[in-house]
N, C-alpha and C positions, 0 to 999 in steps of 0.2 A: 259198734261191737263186732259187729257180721265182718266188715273190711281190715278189721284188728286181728280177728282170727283167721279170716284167708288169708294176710299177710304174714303173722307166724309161719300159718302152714306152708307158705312156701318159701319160706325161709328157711325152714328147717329141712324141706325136701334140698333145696341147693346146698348146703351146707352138708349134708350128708352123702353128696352126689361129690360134692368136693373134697369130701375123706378119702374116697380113692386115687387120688390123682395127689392129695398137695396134704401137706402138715401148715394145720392155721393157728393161729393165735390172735387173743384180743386186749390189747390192753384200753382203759376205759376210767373215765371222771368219775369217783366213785361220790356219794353225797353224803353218806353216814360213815365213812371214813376208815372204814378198817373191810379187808375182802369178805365180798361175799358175792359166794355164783349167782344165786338170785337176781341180785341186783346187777352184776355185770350183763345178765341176760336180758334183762328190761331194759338196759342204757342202749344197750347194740341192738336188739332191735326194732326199739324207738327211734334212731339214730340211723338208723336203716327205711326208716316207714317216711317218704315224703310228706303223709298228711298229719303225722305226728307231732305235737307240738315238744320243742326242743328248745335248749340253750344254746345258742348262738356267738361264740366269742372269735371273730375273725381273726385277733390278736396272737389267740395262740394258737389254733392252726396255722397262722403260718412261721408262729415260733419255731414249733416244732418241725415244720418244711425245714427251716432254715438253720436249725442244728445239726438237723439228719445230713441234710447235704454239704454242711461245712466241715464235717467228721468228715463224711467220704465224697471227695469232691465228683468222684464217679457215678454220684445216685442223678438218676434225674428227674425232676419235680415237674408234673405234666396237668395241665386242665385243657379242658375238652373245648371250652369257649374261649382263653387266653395262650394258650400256651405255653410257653416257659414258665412256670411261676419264678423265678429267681429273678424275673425282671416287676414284675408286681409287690404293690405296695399295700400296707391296711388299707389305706384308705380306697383304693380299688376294689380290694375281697367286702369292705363294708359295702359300699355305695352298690357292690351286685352279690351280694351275700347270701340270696335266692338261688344263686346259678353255680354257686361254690358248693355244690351240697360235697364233695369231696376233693380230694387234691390226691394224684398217684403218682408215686415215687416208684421206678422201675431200676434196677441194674441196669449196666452198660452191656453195649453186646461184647461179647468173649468171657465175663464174669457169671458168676455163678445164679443163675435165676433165681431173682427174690422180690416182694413187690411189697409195698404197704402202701396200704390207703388210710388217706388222713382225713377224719370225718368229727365232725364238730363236738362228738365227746368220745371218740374213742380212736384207736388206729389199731386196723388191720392188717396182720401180717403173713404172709400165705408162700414156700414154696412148695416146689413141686419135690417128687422120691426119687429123685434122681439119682442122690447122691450119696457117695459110700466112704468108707475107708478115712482119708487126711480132708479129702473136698468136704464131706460133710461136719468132720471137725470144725475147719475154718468157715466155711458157713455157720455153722453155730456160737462160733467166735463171736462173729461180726453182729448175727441177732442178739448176742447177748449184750454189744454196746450197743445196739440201738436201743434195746431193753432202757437201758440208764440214762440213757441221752432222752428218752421220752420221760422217764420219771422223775431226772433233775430240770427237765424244760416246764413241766406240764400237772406232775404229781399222780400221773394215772398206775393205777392196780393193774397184773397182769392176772389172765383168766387161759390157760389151756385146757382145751377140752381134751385131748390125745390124753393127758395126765389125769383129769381132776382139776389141778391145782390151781387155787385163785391165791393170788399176794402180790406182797409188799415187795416189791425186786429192791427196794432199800435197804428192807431187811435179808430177804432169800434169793438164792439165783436162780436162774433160770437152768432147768432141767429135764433138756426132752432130748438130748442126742442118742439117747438109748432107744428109746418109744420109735424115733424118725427111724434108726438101724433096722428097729426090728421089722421096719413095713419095706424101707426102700433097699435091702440087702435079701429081700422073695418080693420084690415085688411081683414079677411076672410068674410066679409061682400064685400066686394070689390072686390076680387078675383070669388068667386062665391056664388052673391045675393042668390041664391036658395038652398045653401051649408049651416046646422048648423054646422057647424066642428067651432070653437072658434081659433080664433090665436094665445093662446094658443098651443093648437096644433101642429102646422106647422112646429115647432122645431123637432117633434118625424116623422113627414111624408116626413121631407127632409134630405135625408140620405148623403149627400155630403156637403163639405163649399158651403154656397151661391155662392163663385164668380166662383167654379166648374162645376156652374152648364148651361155654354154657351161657 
């Protein structure tokens, strides 16, 4: 219980150390079948917790790898013990299914920074405020098919916390380009009021990927 709640707690500390910098989403294996934040909160971070005991389905994470990246053949699918995943098989992710505890999927460089990580009941989807005006449109585009490409691969619920909103992207779409405007168009008005540096910016003052940077 003690290692359960240190482990929320810092969960929740990064996760909210992460609100400044990035717009996250979680989409997640729901078991009673219809959204509910609750429960999508328990799965991620279960799903999150190494000592936590979890389901396990190598199959379709790498289903889901391998939709994501055949939509856009520019995403790239990365483990930290194998490498490429596009060259990996189930039977590989079974046989070391301990060591897969995620699989991440980055942009190419010159695209617009977007990352998800693909974890054994849910996928995290995180960019950074970068982005304004047409960029952020079509960034939003693109999240909203992978929104469907996870939900026709996999059947997972989406959960935004920026919004509230937990559903059914089968039935609802997806709806934060407004929420992402309203943080990444002041961003450096918000970071520091007393700062003229333009958020613009922030791209050339931060030398690492956002999610590098905790």
């Amino acid at each position: 219980m003690l290692i359960s709640n240190l482990h929320r707690a810092l969960f929740f500390a990064r996760y909210f150390k992460r609100q400044l910098m990035s717009y996250d989403i979680f989409l997640y294996k729901s078991k009673i079948g219809r959204p509910d934040e609750e429960e999508a909160d328990a799965i991620v971070l279960a799903d999150t917790d190494k000592w936590a005991e979890k389901e396990i389905n190598p199959q379709i994470k790498l289903s889901i790898v391998k939709a994501l990246t055949e939509c856009n053949p520019r995403l790239q699918a990365f483990d930290f013990h194998y490498g490429d995943v596009a060259k990996l098989s189930v039977k590989t992710i079974e046989e070391e299914k301990n060591k897969f505890d995620h699989i991440e999927i980055n942009t190419s460089e010159g695209d617009a920074a977007l990352q998800l990580i693909v974890y054994n009941n849910h996928v995290f989807i995180t960019v950074p405020y970068w982005y304004k005006g047409d960029e952020a449109k079509q960034l939003f585009k693109d999240i909203k098919s992978y929104i469907k490409i996870i939900r026709q691969t996999a059947g997972y619920f989406v959960w935004d916390p920026q919004t509230g909103q937990v559903f059914d992207p089968a039935e609802n779409n997806f709806e934060g380009l407004n929420q992402y405007l309203n943080i990444s168009e002041n961003l450096a008005e918000i970071i520091n009021p007393s700062d003229n540096t333009h958020s613009d910016d922030l791209r050339e003052q931060i030398k690492k990927p956002w999610w590098k940077l905790w």
